[in-house]
C-alpha positions as CSV (number, residue, x, y, z in Angstrom):
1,X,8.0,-13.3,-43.0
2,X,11.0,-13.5,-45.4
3,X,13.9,-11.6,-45.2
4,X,15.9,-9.7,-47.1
5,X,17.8,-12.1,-49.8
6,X,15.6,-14.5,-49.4
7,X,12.1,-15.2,-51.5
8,X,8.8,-16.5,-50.1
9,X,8.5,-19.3,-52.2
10,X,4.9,-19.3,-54.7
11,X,2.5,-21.3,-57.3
12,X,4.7,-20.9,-60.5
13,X,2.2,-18.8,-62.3
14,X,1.7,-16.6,-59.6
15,X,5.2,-16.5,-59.4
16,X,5.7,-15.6,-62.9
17,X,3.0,-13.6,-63.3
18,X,3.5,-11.4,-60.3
19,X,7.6,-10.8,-61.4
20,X,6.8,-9.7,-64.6
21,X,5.0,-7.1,-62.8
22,X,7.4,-5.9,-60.3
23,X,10.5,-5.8,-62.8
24,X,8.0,-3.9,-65.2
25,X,7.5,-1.2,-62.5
26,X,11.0,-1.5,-61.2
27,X,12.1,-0.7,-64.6
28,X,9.4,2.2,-64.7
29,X,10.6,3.9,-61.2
30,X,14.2,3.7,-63.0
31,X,13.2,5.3,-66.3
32,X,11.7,8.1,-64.2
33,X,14.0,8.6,-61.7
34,X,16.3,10.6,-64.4
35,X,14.0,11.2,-67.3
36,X,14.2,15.1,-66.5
37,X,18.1,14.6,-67.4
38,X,17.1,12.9,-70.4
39,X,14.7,15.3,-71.1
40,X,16.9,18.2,-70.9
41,X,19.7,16.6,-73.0
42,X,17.2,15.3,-76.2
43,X,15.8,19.1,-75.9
44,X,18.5,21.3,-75.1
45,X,18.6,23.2,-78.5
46,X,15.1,23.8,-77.6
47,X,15.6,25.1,-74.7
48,X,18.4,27.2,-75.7
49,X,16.6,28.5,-78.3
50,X,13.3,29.2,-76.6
51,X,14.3,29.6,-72.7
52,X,17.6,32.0,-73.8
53,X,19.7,30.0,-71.9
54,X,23.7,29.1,-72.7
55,X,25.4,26.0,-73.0
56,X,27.1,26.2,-69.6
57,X,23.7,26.6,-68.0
58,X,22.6,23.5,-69.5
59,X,25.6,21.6,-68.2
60,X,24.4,23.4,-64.6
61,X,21.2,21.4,-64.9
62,X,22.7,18.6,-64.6
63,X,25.1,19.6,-62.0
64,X,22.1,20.8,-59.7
65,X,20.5,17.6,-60.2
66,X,23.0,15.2,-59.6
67,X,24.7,16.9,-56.7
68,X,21.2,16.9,-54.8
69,X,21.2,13.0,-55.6
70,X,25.2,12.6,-54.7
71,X,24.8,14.2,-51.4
72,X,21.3,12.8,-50.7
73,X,22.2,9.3,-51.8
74,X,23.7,8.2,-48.0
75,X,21.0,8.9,-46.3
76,X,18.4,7.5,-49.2
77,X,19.9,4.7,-48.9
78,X,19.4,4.3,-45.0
79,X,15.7,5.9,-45.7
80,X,15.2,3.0,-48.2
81,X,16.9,0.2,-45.6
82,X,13.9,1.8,-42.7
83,X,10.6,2.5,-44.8
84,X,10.8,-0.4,-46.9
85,X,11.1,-0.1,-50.7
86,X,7.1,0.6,-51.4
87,X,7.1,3.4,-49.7
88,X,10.5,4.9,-51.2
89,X,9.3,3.6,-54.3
90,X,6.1,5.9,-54.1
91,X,7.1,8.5,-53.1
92,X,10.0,8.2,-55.7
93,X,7.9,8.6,-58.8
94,X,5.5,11.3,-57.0
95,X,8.3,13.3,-56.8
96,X,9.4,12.6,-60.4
97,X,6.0,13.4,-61.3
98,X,6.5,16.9,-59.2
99,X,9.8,17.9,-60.5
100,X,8.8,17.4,-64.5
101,X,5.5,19.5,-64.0
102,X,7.8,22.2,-62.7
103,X,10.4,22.1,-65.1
104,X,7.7,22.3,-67.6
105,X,6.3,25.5,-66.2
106,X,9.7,27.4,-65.5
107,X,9.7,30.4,-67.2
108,X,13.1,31.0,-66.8
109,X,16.4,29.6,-65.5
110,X,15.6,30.2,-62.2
111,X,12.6,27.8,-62.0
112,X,13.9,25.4,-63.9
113,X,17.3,24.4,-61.7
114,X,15.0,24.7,-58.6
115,X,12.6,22.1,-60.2
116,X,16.2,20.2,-61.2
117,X,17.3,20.2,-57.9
118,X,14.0,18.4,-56.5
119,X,14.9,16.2,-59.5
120,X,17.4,14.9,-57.6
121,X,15.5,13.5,-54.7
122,X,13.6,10.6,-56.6
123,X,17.7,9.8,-58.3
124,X,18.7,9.1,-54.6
125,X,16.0,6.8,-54.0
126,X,16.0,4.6,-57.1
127,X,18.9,2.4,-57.0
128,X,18.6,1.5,-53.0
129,X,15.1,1.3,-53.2
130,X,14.4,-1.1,-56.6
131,X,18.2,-3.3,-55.3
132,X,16.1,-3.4,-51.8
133,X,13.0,-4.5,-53.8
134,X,14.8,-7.0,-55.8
135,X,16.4,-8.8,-52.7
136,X,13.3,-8.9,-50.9
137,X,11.2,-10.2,-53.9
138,X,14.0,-12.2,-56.4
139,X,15.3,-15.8,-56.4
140,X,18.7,-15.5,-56.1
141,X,19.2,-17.3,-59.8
142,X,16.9,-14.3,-61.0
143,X,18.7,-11.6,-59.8
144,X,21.1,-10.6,-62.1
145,X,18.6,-10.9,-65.2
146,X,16.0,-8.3,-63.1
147,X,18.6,-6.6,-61.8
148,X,20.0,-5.8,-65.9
149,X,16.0,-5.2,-66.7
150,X,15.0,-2.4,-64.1
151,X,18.8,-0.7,-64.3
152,X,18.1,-1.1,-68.5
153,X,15.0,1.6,-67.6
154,X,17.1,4.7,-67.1
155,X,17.8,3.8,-71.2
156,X,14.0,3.0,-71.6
157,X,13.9,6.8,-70.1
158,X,16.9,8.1,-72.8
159,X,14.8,6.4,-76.0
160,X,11.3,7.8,-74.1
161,X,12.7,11.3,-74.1
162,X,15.0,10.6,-77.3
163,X,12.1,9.8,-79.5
164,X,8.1,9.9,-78.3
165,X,8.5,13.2,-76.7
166,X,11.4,14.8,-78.8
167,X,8.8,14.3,-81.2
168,X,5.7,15.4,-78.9
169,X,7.8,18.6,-78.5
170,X,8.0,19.0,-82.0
171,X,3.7,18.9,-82.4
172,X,2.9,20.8,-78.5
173,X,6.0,22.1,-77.6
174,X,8.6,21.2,-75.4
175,X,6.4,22.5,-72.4
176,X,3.6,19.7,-73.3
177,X,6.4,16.7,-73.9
178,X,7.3,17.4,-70.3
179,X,4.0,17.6,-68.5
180,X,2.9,14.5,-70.4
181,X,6.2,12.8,-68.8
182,X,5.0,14.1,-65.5
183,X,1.6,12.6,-66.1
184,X,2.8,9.2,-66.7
185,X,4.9,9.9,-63.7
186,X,2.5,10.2,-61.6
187,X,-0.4,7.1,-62.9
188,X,2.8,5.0,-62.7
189,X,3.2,5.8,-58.7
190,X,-0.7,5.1,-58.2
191,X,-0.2,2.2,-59.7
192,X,3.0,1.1,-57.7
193,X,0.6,2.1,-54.7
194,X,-2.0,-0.9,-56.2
195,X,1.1,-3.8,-56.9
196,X,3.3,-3.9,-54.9
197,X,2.9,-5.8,-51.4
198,X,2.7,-3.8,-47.6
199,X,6.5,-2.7,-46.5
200,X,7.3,-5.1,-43.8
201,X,7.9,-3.6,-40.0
202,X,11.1,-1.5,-39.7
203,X,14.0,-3.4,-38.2
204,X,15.7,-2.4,-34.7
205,X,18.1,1.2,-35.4
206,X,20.8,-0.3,-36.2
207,X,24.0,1.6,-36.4
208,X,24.2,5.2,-38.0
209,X,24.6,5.9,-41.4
210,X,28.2,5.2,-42.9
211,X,29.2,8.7,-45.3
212,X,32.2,7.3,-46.4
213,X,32.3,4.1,-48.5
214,X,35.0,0.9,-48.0
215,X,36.6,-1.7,-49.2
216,X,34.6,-2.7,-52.4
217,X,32.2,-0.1,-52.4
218,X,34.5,2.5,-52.3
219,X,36.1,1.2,-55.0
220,X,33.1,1.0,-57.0
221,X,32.2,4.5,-56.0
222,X,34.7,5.9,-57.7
223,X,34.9,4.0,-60.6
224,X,31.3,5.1,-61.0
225,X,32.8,9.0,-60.4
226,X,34.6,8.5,-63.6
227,X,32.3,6.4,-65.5
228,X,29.1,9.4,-64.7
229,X,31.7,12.1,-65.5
230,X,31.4,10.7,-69.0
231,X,28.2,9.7,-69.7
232,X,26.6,12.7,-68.5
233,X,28.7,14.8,-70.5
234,X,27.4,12.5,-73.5
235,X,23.6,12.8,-72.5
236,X,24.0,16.8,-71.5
237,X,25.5,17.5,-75.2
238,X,25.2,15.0,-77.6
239,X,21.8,16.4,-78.4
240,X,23.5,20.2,-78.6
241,X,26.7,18.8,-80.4
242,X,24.1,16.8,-83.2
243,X,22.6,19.9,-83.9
244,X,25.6,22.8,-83.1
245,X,28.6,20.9,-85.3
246,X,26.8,18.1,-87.7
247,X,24.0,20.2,-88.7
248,X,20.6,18.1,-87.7
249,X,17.8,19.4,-86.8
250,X,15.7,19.3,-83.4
251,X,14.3,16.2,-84.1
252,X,16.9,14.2,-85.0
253,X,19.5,15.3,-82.8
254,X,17.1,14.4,-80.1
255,X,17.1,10.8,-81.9
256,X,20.6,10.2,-81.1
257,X,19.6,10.1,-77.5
258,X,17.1,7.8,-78.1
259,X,19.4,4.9,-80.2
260,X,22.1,5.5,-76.9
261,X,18.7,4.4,-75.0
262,X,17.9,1.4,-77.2
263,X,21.7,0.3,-77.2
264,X,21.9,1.1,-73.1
265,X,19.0,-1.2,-72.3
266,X,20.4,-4.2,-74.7
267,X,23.7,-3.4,-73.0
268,X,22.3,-3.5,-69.6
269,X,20.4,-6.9,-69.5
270,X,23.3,-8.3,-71.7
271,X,26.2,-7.6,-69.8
272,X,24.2,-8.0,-66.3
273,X,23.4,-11.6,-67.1
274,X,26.6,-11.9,-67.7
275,X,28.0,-10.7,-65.0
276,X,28.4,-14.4,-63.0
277,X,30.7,-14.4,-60.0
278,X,34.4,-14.7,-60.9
279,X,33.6,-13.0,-64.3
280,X,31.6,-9.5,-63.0
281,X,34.6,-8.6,-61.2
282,X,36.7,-7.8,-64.8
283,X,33.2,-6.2,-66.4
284,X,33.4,-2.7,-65.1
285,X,37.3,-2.4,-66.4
286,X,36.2,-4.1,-69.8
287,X,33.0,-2.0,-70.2
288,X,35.2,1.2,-69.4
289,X,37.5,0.1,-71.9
290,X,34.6,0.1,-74.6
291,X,33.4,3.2,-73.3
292,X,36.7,5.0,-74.3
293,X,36.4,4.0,-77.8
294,X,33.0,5.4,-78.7
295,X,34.2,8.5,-76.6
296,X,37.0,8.2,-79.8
297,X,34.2,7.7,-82.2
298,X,32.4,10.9,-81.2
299,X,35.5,12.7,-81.6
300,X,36.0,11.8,-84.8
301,X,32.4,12.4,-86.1
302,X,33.6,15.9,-86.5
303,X,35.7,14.2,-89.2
304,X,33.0,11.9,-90.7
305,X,29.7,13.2,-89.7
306,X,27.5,9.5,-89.3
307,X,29.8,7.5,-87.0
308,X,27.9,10.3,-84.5
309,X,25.5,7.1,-84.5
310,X,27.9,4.7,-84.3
311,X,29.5,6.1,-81.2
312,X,25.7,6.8,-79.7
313,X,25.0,3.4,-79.7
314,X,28.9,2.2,-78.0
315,X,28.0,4.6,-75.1
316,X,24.8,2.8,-75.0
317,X,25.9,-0.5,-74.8
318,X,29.8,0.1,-72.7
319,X,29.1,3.2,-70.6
320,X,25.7,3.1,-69.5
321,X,26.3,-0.8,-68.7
322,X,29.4,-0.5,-66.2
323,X,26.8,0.8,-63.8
324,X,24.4,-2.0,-64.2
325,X,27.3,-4.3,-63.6
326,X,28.0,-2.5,-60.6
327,X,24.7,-2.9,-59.1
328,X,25.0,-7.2,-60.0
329,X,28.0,-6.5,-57.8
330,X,26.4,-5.1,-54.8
331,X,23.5,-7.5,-55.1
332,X,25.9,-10.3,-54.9
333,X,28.0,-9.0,-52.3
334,X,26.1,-7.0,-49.6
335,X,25.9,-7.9,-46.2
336,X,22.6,-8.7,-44.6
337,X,20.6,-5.2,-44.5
338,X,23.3,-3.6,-46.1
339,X,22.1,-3.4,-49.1
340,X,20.2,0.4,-49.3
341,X,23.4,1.5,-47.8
342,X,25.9,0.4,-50.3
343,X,23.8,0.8,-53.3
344,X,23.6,4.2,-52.3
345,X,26.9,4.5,-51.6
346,X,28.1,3.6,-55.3
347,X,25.2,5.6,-56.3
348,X,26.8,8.8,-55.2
349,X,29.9,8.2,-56.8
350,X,28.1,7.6,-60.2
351,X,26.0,11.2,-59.6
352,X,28.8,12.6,-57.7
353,X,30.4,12.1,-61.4
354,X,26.9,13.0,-63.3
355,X,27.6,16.6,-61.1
356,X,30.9,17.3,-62.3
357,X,31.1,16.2,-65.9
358,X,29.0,18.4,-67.8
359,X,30.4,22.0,-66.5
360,X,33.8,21.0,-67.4
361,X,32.8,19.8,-70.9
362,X,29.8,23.0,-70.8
363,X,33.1,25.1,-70.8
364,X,34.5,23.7,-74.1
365,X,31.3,23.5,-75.8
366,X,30.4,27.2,-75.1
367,X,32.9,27.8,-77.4
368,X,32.4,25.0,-80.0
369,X,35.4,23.3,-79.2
370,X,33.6,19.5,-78.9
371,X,37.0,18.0,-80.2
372,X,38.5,18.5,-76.4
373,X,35.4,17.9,-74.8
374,X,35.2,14.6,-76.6
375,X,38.8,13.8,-75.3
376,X,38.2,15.1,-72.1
377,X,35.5,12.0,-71.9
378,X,38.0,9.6,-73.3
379,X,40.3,10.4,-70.1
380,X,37.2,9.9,-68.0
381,X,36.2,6.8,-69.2
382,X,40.0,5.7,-69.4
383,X,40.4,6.3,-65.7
384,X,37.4,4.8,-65.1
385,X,38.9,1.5,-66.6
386,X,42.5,1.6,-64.6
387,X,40.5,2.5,-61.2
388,X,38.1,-0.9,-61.8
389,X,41.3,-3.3,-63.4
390,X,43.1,-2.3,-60.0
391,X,40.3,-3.3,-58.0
392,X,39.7,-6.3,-59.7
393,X,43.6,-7.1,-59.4
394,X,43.3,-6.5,-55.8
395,X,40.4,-8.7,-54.8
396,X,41.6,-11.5,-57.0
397,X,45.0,-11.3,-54.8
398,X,42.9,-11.3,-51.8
399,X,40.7,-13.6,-52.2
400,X,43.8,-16.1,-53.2
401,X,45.2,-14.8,-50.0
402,X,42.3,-16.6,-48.4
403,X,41.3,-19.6,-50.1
């Protein structure tokens, strides 16, 4: 039996054939783990047009959501560390599958953040359960590279949403673009049930769930609070901003969430394989760093309407990639069966952030005043940078300390 962070070695074309495979549907169970925020972000004008509802509400959705996954995310990642990550994996996408039919029959607000809220089960699951799937399954040398892939398909889910079923909307209504997301939700978790291998036996209780996060954890936890702060407020309302202050249409204000996709996942398996020990330590500050200049670049579309797209695809490849780093991280550093626990520990710092982001920025767009809610982002992102430079700072001192 292998354990965790170790591989069973294979033939080489078995081997190759069957990763290909798992990192295809680890990067699927990430895509649809937070497609629904996606979703409501590429079609909020839709939805405020249609459903009646306001700008702040919109910024709710995604509050609901991600506060389910922030305070679920402990014990997920504890869940993930007993059932094995076939199980979570399964049930991840079922539940996906359940909370995008749901959304797509809400007739109202009402409906629609209770079908948000179950939304934020399958986000709780995803990281600690594809990290737990990766250790279990993933040469070490391969890590970092599948590790960049699956966390590039919460992009794959932005250009999905973006583009194939901003445009689906546009032909069946946004009702039909979401049920046909559901229905791929729901094939994908049959097939997860048909590839991947038996969960091994649960190992002895071991000692109760830790709620509050150390050393570097904690500091990755809340650089991610900063960091999802951000890029949820860009997801929520660059859709709604595209269409409220630059004057596009449905269609093509949905596409700008669908080039941040496409530049996210380049970003993602980019800056993950470069994220080596001794260099992914300085990542997460750099990335931040990039993140508050395309924060400056959406500011200033207000002034010059296309670098919108120019900015869309920096938040695609800066923002959306400190996370991914910050996965390589806890890959490379976990202690034996630790890692569930500490991926979903940093996880609910990045949703914990994905929470409190949009309302603030909800209550400057409700009034049309994206100027501040664009700066407000820059001080996120800027934040986010100084919290992961002093942690880098710190560990480089301490690990001198002990050489």
């Amino acid at each position: 039996m292998a354990s965790e962070g170790t591989a069973t070695a294979s033939p080489r074309e078995e081997d190759g054939e069957a990763g290909g495979r798992l990192t295809a549907l680890l990067t699927c169970a990430m895509a649809f783990s937070m497609l629904q925020l996606f979703l409501l972000g590429a079609l909020g004008p839709r939805l405020v047009d249609e459903l009646g509802i306001s700008a702040a509400l919109l910024g709710l959705t995604t509050t609901i959501g991600f506060g389910t996954a922030a305070a679920l995310s402990p014990a997920g990642g504890r869940i993930v560390d007993r059932i094995g990550p076939r199980r979570s994996l399964v049930a991840l996408l079922l539940l996906s599958a359940a909370a995008l039919a749901l959304i797509g029959a809400a007739p109202g607000a009402g409906l629609l953040l209770g079908a948000v809220a179950l939304g934020g089960v399958p986000q709780a699951l995803a990281n600690p359960a594809t990290n737990k799937a990766v250790l279990r399954s993933v040469p070490p040398a391969r890590r970092g590279a599948v590790t960049g892939l699956k966390q590039s398909g919460v992009q794959l889910g932005a250009f999905v949403a973006g583009a194939p079923l901003a445009v689906l909307a546009g032909g069946i209504g946004w009702r039909g673009a979401v049920w046909t997301g559901a229905a791929a939700a729901l094939l994908t978790g049959l097939w997860a049930l048909r590839v991947l291998p038996p969960d091994t036996p649960p190992p002895p209780v071991g000692p109760r769930t830790e709620l509050v996060p150390r050393g570097m954890v904690a500091w990755l936890a809340a650089f991610s609070l900063f960091l999802g702060a951000g890029i949820a407020s860009v997801n929520t309302y660059l859709a709604l901003f595209g269409a409220q202050r630059l004057g596009m249409g449905p269609t093509t204000a949905g596409a700008l969430v669908a080039v941040l996709g496409v530049a996210g996942i380049v970003g993602r398996v980019g800056w993950s394989k470069a994220a080596r020990p001794g260099r992914a330590e300085w990542l997460p500050g750099g990335l931040a760093l990039g993140a508050l200049g395309a924060a400056a670049l959406l500011g200033a579309a207000l002034l010059l309407s296309p670098l919108v797209w120019v900015g869309a695809v920096a938040v695609g490849v800066f923002a959306v990639s400190g996370n991914a780093v910050s996965m390589v991280l806890v890959l490379q550093r976990a202690a034996p069966g630790r890692a569930g626990q500490d991926s979903a520990l940093v996880a609910a710092g990045f949703f914990a952030g994905f929470a409190l982001g949009p309302p603030l920025f909800g209550l400057l767009a409700q009034s049309g005043r994206y100027g501040p809610g664009w700066l407000l982002v820059a001080a996120e992102f800027a934040v986010a940078a100084a919290v992961a430079f002093l942690w880098a700072l710190r560990d480089r001192a301490r690990r001198g300390a002990t050489a």
